[in-house]
C-alpha positions in Angstrom: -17.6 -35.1 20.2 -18.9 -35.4 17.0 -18.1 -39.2 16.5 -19.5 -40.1 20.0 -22.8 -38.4 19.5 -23.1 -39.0 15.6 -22.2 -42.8 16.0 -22.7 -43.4 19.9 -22.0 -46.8 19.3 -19.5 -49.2 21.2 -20.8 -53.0 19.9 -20.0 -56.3 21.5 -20.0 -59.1 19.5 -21.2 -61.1 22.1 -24.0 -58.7 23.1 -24.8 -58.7 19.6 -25.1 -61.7 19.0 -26.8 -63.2 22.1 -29.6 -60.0 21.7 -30.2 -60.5 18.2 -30.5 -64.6 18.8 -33.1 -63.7 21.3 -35.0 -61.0 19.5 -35.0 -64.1 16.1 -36.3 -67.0 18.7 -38.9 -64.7 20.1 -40.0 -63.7 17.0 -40.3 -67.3 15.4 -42.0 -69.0 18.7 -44.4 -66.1 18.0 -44.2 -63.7 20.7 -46.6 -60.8 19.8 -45.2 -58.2 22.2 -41.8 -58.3 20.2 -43.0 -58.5 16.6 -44.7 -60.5 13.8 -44.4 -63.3 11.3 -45.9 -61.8 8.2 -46.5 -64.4 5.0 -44.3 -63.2 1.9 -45.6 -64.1 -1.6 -42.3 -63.2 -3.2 -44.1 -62.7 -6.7 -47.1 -60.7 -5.5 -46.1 -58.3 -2.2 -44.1 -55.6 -2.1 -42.5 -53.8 0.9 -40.4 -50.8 1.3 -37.9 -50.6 3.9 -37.2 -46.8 5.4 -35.3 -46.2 9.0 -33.7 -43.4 10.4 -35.1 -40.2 9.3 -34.5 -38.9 13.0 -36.9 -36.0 13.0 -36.8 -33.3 14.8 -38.1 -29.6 15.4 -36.9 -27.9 12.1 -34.3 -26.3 14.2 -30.5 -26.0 12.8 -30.2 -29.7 14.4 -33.0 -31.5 12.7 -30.7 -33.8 10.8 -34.7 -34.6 8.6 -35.9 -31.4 7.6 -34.0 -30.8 3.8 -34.8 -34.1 3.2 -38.9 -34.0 4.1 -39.9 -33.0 0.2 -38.0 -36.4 -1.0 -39.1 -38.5 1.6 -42.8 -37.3 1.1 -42.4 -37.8 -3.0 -41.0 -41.4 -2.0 -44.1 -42.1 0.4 -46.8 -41.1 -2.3 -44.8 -43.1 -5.0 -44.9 -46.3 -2.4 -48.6 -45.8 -0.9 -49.6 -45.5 -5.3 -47.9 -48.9 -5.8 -49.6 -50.6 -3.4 -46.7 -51.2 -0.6 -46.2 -52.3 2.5 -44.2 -49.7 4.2 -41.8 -50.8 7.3 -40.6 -48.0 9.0 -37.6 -49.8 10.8 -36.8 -47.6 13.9 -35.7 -43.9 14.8 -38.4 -42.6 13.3 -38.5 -40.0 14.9 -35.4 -38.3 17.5 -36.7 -38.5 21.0 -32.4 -38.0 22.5 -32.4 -34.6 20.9 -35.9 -33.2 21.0 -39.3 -33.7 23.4 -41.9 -35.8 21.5 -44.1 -32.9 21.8 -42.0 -30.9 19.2 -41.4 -33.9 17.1 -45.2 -34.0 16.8 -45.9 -30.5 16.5 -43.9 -30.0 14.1 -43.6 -33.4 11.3 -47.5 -33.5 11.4 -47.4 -33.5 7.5 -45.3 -36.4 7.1 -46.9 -38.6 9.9 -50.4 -38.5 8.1 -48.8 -39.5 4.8 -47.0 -42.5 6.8 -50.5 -43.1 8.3 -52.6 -43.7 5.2 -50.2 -46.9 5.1 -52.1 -47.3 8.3 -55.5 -46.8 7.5 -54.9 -49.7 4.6 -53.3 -52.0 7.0 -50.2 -51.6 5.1 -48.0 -50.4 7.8 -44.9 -51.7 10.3 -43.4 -49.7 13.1 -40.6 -50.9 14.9 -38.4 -48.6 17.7 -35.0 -47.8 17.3 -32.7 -46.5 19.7 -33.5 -42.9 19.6 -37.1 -43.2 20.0 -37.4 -46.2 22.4 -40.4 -44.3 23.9 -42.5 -45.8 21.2 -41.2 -49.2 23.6 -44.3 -48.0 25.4 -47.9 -49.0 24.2 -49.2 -45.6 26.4 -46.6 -43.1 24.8 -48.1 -44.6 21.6 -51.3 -44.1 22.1 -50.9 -40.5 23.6 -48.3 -39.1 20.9 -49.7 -40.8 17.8 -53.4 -39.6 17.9 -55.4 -37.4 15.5 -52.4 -38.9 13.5 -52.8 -42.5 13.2 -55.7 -45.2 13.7 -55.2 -46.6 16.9 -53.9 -49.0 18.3 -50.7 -48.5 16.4 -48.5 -51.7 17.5 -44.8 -50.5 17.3 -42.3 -53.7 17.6 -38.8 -54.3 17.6 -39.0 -56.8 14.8 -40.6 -58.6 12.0 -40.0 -61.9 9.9 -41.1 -62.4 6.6 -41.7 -65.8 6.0 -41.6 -67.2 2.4 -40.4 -70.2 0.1 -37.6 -69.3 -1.9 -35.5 -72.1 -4.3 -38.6 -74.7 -2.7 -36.9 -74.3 1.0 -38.1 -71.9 3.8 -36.3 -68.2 3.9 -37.0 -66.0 6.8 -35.9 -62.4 6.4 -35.8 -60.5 10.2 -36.1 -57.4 10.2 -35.3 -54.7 13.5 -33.5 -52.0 13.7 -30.1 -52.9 14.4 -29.1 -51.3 17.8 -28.8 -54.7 19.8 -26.1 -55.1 21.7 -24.4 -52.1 20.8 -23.3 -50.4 24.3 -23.7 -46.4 23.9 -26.8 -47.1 22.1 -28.9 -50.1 23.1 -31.0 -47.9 25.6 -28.1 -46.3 27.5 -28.8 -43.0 29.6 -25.0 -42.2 29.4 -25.4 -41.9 25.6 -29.0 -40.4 25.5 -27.6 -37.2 28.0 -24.3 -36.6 25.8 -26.6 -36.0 22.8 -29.1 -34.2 24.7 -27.0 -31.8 26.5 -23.7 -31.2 24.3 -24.1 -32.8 21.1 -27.3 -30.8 20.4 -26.5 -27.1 21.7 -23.2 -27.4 19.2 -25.0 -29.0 16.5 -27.2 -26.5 16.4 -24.4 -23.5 16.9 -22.4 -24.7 14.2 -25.7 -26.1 11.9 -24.0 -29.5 11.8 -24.7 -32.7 9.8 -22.8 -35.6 9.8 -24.7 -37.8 7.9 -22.9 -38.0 4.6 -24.5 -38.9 1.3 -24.1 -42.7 0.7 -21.7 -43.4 -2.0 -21.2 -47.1 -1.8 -22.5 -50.0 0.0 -20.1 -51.9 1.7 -19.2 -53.5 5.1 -16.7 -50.7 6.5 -18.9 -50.3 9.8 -17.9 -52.3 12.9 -21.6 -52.7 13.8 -22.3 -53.7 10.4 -19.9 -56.1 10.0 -21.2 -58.1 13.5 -24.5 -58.4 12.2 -23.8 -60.0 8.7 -21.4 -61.7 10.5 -24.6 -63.2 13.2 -26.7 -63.4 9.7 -24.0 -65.6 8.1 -24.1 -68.2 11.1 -27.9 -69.0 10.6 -29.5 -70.9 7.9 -32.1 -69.6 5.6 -32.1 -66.2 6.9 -31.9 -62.6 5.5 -31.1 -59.8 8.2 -32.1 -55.9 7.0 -31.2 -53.8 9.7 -30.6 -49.7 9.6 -29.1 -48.2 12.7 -25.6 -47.4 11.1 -27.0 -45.0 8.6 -24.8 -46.7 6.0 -26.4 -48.8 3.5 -25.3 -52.3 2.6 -26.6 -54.8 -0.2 -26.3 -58.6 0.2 -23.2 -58.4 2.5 -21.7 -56.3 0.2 -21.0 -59.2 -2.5 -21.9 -57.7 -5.6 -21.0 -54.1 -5.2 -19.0 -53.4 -8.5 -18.3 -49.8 -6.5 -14.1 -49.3 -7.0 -13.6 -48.9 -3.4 -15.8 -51.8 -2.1 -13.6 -54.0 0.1 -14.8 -55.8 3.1 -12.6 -56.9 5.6 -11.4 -60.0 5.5 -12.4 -60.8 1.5 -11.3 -59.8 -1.8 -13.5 -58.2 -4.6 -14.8 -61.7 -4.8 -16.3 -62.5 -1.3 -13.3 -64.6 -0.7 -10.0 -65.6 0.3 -8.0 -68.4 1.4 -8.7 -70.2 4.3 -11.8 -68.0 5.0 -15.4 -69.0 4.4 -16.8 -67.6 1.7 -19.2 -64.2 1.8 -22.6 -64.6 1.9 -24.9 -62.2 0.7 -26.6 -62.4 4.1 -27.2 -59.1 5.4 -29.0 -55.3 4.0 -29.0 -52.5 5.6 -31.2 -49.3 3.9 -29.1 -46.7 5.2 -30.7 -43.7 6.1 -33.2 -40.8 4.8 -31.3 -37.8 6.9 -28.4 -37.3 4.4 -27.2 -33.9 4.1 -27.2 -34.1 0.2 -31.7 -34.0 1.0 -30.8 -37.9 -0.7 -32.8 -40.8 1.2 -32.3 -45.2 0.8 -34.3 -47.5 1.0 -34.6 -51.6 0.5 -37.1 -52.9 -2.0 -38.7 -56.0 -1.7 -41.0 -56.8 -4.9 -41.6 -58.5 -7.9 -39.4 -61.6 -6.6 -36.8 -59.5 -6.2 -34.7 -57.1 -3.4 -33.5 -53.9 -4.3 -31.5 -50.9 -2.4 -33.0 -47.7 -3.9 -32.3 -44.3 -3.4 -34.3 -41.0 -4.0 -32.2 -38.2 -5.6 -34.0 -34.5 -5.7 -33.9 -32.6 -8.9 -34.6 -30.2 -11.3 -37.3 -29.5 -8.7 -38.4 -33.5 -8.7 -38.0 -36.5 -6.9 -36.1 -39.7 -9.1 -36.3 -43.0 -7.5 -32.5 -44.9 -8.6 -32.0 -48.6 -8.2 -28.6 -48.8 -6.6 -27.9 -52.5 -6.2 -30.9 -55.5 -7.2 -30.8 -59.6 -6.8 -33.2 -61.9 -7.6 -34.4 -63.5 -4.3 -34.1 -67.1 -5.0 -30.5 -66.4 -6.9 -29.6 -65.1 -3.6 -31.7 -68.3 -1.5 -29.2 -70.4 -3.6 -26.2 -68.8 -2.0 -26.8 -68.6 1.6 
């Protein structure tokens, strides 16, 4: 039960790959009802990459609530620095709780997202557990008093810039495409709604561990850098798995970082080499109160995560690449 309704996810490589191919063309042609193409000035913008916080009602199954005072910390620190925030999907978690209570009860944390908002500094996109936000009406009805509406929420986003004098795209969605149990399935959505969360919430349960290492060990994960790796000049950042990975997992020095089918050096014999294609920013619902995050800034990409304390939030710099080092290898 656990792994079903933690995970729900049964990917096919071919839905994976044809959904995510769509989702890309739309975006570049410039279809506005999926996403955006946003300009990146490598040197001067920064973005911060956050997905899956999953709130809930601050009930025992509200996988969000011991990591709110970290999240908030991270949000001020971001907003300060003048960043573009891109919350990248499952937000908020519409398969265990009625948006109603999610409102009700995170109304503190929405306003600090929305005063990335109200400075035009802000990217939605919908994830699998709150596909309502799919909906320009929900939207509008659940998100004011909070936000300045309209508040477009997308499935995706490109960032478009010149990196080693060549064009780089980096797409940016949530991740659940093509994945079975998860890519708006009403199997999945009423096992977590009517067993997953009565026990989770009897037995106080968590099963989002605290990241220790950022590798490719997740099946999902490994069929999206492995749809990354077949285009050219592209970067994927997805979340969805709640495990975060950095640049394919290339230049993890962590002891236990192996990815299937490469040795600690991204190759082997008679396979092409790794390339440090695809990010994922992991999660801010650990049990630990720890949240991750990707960085893009300064001409560089970095996974982060924010550790709580002595009574304090400390931003950590997990993994960082230069942008055009990593341009040069794709």
């Amino acid at each position: 039960m656990t792994r079903i309704a933690s995970r729900a996810s049964a990917p096919d490589r071919k839905a994976v790959f044809a959904s995510l191919g769509r989702l890309y063309e739309d975006l570049s042609r410039g279809r506005a009802s999926r996403g955006s193409i946003v300009n990146l000035d490598p040197e001067r913008d920064r973005f911060i990459v956050f997905s899956d916080h999953h709130k809930g009602n601050r009930d025992a199954g509200d996988d969000f609530a011991s990591n709110e005072k970290n999240y908030l910390a991270a949000l001020g620190h971001y907003l300060q620095q003048g960043f573009h925030y891109i919350c990248l999907g499952d937000g908020e978690e519409l398969w265990k709780y009625r948006p109603a209570e999610v409102m009700a009860h995170n109304t503190r944390v929405l306003r600090a997202e929305a005063l990335f908002h109200e400075v035009n500094r802000y990217t939605k996109t919908f994830g699998n557990h709150d596909l309502i936000w799919k909906n320009p009406w929900d939207v509008r009805f659940w998100f004011r008093g909070l936000f300045r509406l309209p508040l477009p929420v997308r499935e995706g986003i490109v960032l478009a810039c010149r990196l080693d004098n060549r064009p780089v795209s980096i797409l940016l969605t949530h991740g659940h495409q093509g994945d079975r149990m998860s890519d708006n399935n009403g199997f999945s959505t009423w096992i977590v709604s009517h067993l997953w969360r009565p026990l989770q919430r009897y037995l106080a349960i968590n099963v989002n561990t605290p990241a220790t290492d950022f590798r490719l060990t997740d099946r999902h994960n490994i069929m999206m850098y492995e749809w990354s790796a077949q285009q050219e000049n592209l970067l994927l950042i997805t979340g969805h798995t709640h495990k975060p990975v950095f640049a394919s997992g290339l230049y993890s020095d962590h002891p236990s970082n192996r990815i299937p089918g490469h040795n600690d050096t991204g190759t082997l014999p008679g396979r092409p080499p790794l390339r440090p294609s695809y990010f994922n920013s992991g999660c801010c619902c650990y049990n630990d109160g720890d949240i991750t995050g990707i960085e893009i800034a300064q001409g560089s990409i970095r996974l982060v995560k924010w550790h709580w304390l002595d009574g304090a939030s400390h931003r950590v710099v997990l993994e960082e690449k230069s942008l055009v080092e990593l341009a040069r290898e794709l």
